[in-house]
C-alpha positions in Angstrom: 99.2 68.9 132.7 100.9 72.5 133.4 103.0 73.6 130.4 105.8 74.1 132.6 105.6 70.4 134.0 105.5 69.4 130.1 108.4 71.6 129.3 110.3 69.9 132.1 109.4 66.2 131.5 110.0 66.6 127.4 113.4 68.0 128.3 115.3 64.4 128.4 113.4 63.4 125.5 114.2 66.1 123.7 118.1 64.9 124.2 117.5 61.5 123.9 116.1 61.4 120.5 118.4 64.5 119.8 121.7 61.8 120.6 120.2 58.7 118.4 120.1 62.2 115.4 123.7 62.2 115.6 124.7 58.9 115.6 122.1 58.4 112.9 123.8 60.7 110.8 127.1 59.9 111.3 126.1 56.5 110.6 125.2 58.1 106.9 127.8 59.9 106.4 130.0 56.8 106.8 127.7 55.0 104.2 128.1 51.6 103.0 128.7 49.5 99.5 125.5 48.1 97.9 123.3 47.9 100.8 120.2 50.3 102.5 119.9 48.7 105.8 117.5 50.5 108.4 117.1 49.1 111.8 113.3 48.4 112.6 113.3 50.0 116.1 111.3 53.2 116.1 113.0 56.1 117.2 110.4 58.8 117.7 107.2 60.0 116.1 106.9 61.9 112.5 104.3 64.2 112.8 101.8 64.6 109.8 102.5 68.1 109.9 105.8 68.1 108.1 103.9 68.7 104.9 102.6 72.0 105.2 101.3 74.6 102.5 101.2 78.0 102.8 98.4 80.1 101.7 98.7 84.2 101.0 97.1 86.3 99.2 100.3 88.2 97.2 98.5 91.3 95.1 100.0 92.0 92.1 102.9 89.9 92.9 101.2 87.2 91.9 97.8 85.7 91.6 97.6 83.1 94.4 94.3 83.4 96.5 92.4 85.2 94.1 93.6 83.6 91.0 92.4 79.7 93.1 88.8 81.3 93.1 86.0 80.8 91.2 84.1 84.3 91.1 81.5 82.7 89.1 80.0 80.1 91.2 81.5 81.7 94.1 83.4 78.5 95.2 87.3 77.0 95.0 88.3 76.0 91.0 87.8 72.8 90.8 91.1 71.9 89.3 92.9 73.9 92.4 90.7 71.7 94.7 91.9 68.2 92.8 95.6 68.8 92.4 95.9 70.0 95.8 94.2 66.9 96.9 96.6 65.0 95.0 99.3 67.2 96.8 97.9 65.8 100.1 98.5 68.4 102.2 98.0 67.9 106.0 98.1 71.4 106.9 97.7 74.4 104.9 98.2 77.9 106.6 96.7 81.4 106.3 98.7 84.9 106.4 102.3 85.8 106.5 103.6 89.2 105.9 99.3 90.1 104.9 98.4 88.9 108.4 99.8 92.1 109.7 97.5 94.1 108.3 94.6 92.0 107.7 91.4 93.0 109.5 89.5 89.8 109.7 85.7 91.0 109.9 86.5 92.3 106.8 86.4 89.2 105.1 83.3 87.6 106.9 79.6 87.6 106.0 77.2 88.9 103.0 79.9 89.1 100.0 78.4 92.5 99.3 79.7 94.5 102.9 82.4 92.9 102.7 85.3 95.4 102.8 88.3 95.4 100.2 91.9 96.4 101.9 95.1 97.5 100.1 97.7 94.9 99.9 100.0 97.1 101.6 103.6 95.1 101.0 102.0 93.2 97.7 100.7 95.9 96.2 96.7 96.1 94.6 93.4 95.6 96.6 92.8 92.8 97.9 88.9 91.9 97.4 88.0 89.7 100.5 86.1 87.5 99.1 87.8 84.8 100.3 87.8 85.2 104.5 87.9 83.0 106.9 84.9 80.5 106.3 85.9 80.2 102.3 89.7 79.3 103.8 88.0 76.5 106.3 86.1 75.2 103.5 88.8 74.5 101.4 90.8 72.9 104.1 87.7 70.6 104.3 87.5 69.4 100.9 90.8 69.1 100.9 91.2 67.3 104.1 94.1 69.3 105.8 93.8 71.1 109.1 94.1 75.0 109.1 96.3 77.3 110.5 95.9 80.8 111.1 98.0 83.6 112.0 96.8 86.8 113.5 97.5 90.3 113.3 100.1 90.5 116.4 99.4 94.6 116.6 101.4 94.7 113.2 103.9 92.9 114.5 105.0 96.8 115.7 105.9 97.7 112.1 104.4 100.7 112.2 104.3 101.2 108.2 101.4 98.6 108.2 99.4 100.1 111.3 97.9 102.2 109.2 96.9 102.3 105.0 97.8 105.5 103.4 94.3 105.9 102.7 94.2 106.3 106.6 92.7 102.9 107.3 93.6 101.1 110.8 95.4 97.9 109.9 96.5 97.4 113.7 94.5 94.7 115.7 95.2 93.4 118.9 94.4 90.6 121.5 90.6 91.5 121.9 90.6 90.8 118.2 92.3 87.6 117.9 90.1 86.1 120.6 87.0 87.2 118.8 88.4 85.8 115.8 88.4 82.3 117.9 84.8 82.9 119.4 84.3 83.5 115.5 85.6 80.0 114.6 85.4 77.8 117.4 82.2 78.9 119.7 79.3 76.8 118.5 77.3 79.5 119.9 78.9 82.5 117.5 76.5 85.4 117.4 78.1 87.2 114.6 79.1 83.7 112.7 75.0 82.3 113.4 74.3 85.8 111.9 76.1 85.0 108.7 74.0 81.9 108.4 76.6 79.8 109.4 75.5 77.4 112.1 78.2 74.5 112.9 81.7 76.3 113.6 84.4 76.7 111.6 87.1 75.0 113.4 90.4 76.3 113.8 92.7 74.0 116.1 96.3 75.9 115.6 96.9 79.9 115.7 100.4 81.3 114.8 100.9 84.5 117.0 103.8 86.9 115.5 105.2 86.7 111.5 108.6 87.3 111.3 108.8 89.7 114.0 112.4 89.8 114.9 113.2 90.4 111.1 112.1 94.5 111.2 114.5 96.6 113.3 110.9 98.9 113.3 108.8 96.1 114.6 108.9 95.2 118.0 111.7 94.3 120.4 112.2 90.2 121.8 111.1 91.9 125.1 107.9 93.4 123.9 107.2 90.1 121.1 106.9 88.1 124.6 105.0 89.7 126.3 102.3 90.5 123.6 102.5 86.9 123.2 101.3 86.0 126.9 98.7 88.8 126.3 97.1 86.9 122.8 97.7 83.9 124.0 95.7 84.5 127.3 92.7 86.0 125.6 92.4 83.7 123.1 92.8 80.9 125.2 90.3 81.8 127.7 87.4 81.8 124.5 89.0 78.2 123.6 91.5 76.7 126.3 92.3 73.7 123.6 93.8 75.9 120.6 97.8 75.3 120.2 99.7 78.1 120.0 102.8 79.1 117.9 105.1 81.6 119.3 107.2 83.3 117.0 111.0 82.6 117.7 113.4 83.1 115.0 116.6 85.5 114.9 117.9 83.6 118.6 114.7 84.8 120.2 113.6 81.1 121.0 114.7 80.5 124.5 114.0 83.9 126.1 110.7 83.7 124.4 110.1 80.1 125.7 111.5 81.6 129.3 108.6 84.3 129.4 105.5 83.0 127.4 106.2 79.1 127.6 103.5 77.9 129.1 101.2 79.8 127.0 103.0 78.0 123.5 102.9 74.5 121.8 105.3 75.4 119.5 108.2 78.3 118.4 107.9 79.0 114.8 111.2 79.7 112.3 111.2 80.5 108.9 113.7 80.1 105.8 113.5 81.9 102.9 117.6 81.7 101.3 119.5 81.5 98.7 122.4 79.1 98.6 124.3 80.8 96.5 123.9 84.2 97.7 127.5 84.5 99.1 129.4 82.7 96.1 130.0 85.0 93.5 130.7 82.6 90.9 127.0 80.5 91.9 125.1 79.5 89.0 122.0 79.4 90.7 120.9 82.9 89.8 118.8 84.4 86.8 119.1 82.4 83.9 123.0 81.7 84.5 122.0 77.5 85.7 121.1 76.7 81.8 125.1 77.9 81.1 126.8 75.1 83.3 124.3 72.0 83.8 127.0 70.2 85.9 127.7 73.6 88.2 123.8 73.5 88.7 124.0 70.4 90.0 126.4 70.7 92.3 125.5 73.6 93.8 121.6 72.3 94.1 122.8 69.1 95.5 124.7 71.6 98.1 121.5 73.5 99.1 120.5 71.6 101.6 123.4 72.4 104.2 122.3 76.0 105.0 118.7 74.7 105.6 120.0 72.1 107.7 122.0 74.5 109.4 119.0 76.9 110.6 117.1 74.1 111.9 119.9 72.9 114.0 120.7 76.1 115.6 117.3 76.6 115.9 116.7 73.1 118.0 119.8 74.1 119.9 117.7 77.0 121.0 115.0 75.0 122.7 117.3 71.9 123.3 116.2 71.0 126.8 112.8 72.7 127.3 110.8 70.5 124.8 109.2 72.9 123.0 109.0 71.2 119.4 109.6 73.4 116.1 107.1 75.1 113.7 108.9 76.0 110.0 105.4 77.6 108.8 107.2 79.2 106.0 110.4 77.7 103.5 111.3 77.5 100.1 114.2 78.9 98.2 114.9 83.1 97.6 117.0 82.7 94.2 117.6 85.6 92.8 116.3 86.0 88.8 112.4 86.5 87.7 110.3 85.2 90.2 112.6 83.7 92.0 114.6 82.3 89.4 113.2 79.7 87.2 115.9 76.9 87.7 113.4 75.8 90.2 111.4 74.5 87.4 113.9 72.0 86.9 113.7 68.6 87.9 117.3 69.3 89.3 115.4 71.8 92.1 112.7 69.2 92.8 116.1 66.5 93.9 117.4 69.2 95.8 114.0 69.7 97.4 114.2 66.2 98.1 117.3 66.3 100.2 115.4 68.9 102.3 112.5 67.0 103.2 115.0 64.7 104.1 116.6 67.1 106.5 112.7 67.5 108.0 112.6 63.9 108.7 116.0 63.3 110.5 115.1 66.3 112.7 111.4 65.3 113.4 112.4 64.4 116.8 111.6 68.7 117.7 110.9 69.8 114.0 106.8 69.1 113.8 105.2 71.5 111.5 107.1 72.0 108.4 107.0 72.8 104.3 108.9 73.6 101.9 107.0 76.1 99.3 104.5 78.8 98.9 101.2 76.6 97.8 100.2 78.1 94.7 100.0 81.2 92.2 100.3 82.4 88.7 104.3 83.6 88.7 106.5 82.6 91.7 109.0 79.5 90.9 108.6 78.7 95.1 105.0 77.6 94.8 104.3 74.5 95.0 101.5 74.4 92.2 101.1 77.1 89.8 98.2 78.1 88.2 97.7 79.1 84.2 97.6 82.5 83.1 95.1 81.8 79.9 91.9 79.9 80.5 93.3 76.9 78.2 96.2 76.4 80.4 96.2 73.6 82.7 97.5 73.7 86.3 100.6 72.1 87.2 103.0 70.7 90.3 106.1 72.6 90.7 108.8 70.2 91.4 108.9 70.2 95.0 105.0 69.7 95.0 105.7 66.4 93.2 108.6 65.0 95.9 106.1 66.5 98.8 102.9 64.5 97.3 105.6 61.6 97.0 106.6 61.6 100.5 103.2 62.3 101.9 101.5 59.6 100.2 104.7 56.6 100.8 105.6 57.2 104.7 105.3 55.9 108.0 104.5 57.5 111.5 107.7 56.4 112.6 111.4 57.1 112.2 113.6 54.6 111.8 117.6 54.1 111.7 119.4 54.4 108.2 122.1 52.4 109.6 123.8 51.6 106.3 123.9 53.5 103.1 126.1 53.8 100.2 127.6 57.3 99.7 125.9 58.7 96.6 121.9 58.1 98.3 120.4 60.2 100.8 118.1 58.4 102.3 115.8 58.4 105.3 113.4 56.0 106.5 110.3 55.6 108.6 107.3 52.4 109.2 104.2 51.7 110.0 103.1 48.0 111.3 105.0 45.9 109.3 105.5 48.4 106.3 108.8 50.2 106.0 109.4 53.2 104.0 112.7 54.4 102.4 113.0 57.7 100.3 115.9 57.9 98.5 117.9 60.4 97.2 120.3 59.8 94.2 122.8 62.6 94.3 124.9 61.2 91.1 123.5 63.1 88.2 124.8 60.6 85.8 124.8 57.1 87.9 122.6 54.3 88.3 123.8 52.9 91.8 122.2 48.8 92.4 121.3 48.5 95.9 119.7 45.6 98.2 116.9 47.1 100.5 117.2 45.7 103.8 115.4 45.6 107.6 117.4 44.4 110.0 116.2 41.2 111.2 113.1 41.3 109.2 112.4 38.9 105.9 111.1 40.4 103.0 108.0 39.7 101.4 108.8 42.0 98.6 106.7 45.8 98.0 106.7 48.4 95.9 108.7 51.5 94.8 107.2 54.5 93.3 110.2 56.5 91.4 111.0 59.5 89.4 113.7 59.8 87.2 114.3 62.7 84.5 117.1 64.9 82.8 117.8 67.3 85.5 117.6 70.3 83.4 114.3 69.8 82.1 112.0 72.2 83.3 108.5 71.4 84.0 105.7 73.8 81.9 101.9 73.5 81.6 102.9 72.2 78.2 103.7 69.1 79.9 102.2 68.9 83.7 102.6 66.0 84.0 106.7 65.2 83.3 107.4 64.4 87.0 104.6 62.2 87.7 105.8 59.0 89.5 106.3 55.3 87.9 105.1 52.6 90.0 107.1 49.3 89.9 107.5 46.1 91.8 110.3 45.3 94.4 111.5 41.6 94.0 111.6 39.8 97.3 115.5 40.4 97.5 115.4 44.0 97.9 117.7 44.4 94.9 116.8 47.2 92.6 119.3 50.0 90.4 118.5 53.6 91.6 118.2 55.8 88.6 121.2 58.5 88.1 119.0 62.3 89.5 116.1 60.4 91.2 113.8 60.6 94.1 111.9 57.2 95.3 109.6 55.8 98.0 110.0 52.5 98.3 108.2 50.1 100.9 108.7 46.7 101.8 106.3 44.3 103.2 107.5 42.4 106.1 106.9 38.8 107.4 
């Protein structure tokens, strides 16, 4: 099918499904005493994609890539390897602000010509050593598909076209398709050279990082039309690649208008702070341990900025059906390393509530995360690494509420149709299982509920639940403070929602 047919026939979908979001929501806000009903009608398709890590290497920033390697046996550590299956990622991408400067032959073939770059925005070298076929790899034993983003010319930043060592960092389209032939043509020259015979399959390329955000990069104008010029040359090595367009900053419609039907997707990032325009928010340095009950409330207020950006970005392609990609995400608090309250359990609720946000818009939103993936200092990753070799590696908060979600959910929304106040709750099936994850916003209140499906009897299910002090705040020390409890449902559906918790629950039905 022609993009531009697919654009056209996805556009009253697209509205559809964006009317039965509204009512949805407006059916939650409304809420209702004692019971979570959902109606077992599926209302569109939740893609796998919506949990997302992202990989970079960050310098001297923090460890990341080359703190996840094993120099040694020249392979992932292991113990990255098993928590990150644990994590469950279904998609794990490579670059960001690195891709544009990143020469990718660089970091391909015999480990001794391989050639070591300067991190230009993280600072330090950056040895290679992990390229391209050590990033498939991992993908593979960890069973998520890959993403790449290119060097898009620099993105026209012209601070990173060129190290100050006098090294060109610039690439263009010739190099991006090469960089496919590299990956996807069984019949690679230079990849068969390397001694690597079966392909390294990338499906999904990301053209443009944050381009609109650098008033020295390039212009919306020049963004599109370097995207119809990558996007033709890659796809004429491999026509069945999908394609990610960059499209924040209200660049998403003209860039759909020229370069459309080259794209699958327009990408949008968030990095924020909630608190950034409140001068009396806690949620800064080490302020949150001062007021527990501020922290709280503000956390449990984060998620209506993010919710915010996604709906003005679906606004933006509301009508052309071009879904959303949110390749990057996570919180910007201000403090060490991003400010350490996201250690909390009271940050992994509040990451809760944003997953949550994913789901109700996974009508258009279909690749999405919620953290950095992993590294030795930054609060936003999702697993974080010891600095000593005795420490053991560890799930940030929101890795525990993505791994929860990922591993309890259903390939289908559903309607919350009734809801009391305090939960936020969204809910999804598969066959005859339904899913629920719930929210408790009440930091101090057990709230009984009845679990419902309209029309539907109950044999009974499970729920898999974490409950803790909000303010404690997760260490290597204890790695394992956040790990969910596994309990049985009861055939009525009744069950007491722990005061700060985040549940899956799913019910068998007859």
């Amino acid at each position: 099918m022609h993009r531009r047919t697919f654009l056209a026939q996805g556009a009253a979908m697209a509205a559809a499904a964006g009317g039965v979001f509204r009512r949805a929501e407006a059916d939650l806000v409304a809420g209702a005493a004692d019971a979570i009903a959902v109606e077992p009608q599926p209302l569109f398709d939740l893609s796998p994609y919506l949990y997302m890590q992202f990989m970079e290497p960050l310098g001297e920033r923090d460890g990341s890539v080359a703190a996840s390697w094993d120099y040694e046996a020249n392979d992932w550590r292991r113990d990255v390897v098993g928590i990150t299956r644990e994590l469950a990622p279904t998609m794990v991408r490579w670059g960001g602000c690195f891709s544009s400067y990143y020469r990718w032959k660089e970091a391909v073939g015999p480990r001794g010509e391989r050639v070591a770059m300067e991190n230009l925005l993280w600072g330090g070298m950056n040895d290679n050593q992990v390229g391209t076929v050590e990033f498939v790899g991992f993908c593979r034993q960890v069973g998520a598909e890959g993403l790449m983003c290119v060097n898009f010319e620099s993105d026209g930043r012209t601070r990173w076209m060129r190290s100050p060592a006098g090294s060109i960092r610039r690439a263009g389209a010739d190099e991006a398709a090469e960089w496919v032939e590299y990956c996807n043509n069984p019949a690679s020259a230079l990849r068969r050279s390397h001694g690597i015979a079966e392909p390294c399959r990338i499906g999904y390329w990301q053209l443009g990082n944050e381009t609109s955000y650098d008033r020295n990069g390039f212009d919306l104008e020049t963004a599109a039309r370097k995207t119809v010029e990558f996007a033709t040359a890659m796809r004429r090595v491999d026509p069945t690649i999908k394609l990610i367009g960059w499209g924040d900053s209200g660049w998403a419609r003209r860039m759909i208008e020229v370069a459309g039907e080259h794209l699958d997707y327009i990408a949008l990032h968030h990095m924020y702070d909630p608190g950034k325009e409140n001068p009396d928010s806690v949620l800064r340095d080490y302020e949150y341990r001062k007021d527990p009950a501020a922290t709280w409330e503000q956390l449990m207020e984060a998620w209506k900025p993010h919710e915010a950006k996604i709906r003005d970005a679906r606004q933006q392609v509301e009508g052309t059906g071009m879904p959303l990609a949110l390749t990057e995400c996570h919180f910007a608090l201000r403090g060490p390393n991003r400010c350490e309250v996201l250690s909390t359990w009271a940050a992994g609720v509040a990451m809760a509530r944003l997953l949550n946000v994913h789901a109700r818009h996974g009508d258009v939103l279909k690749i999405a995360t919620a953290a950095d993936f992993c590294g030795t200092t930054w609060q936003v990753n999702a697993i974080l690494l010891p600095k000593t070799p005795e420490g053991r590696i560890y799930m940030q908060p929101v890795a525990r509420v993505m791994s929860l979600y990922r591993h309890h959910g259903g390939s289908q929304a559903v309607r919350v149709a009734r809801c009391p106040a305090e939960l936020d709750v969204t809910a999804s099936r598969e066959g005859n299982r339904f899913f629920f994850h719930v929210v408790n916003t009440s930091r101090d209140r057990a709230i009984d509920v009845r679990f419902q499906v309209t029309g539907l009897a109950s044999r009974g299910g499970k729920v898999f639940e974490i409950a803790a002090d909000p303010m404690f705040e997760i260490r290597e020390t204890s790695p394992d403070a956040f790990n969910p409890v596994e309990k049985s449902l009861p055939e009525d559906g009744r069950w007491r929602i722990p005061a700060a918790s985040v549940s899956a629950v799913e019910i068998e039905t007859a």
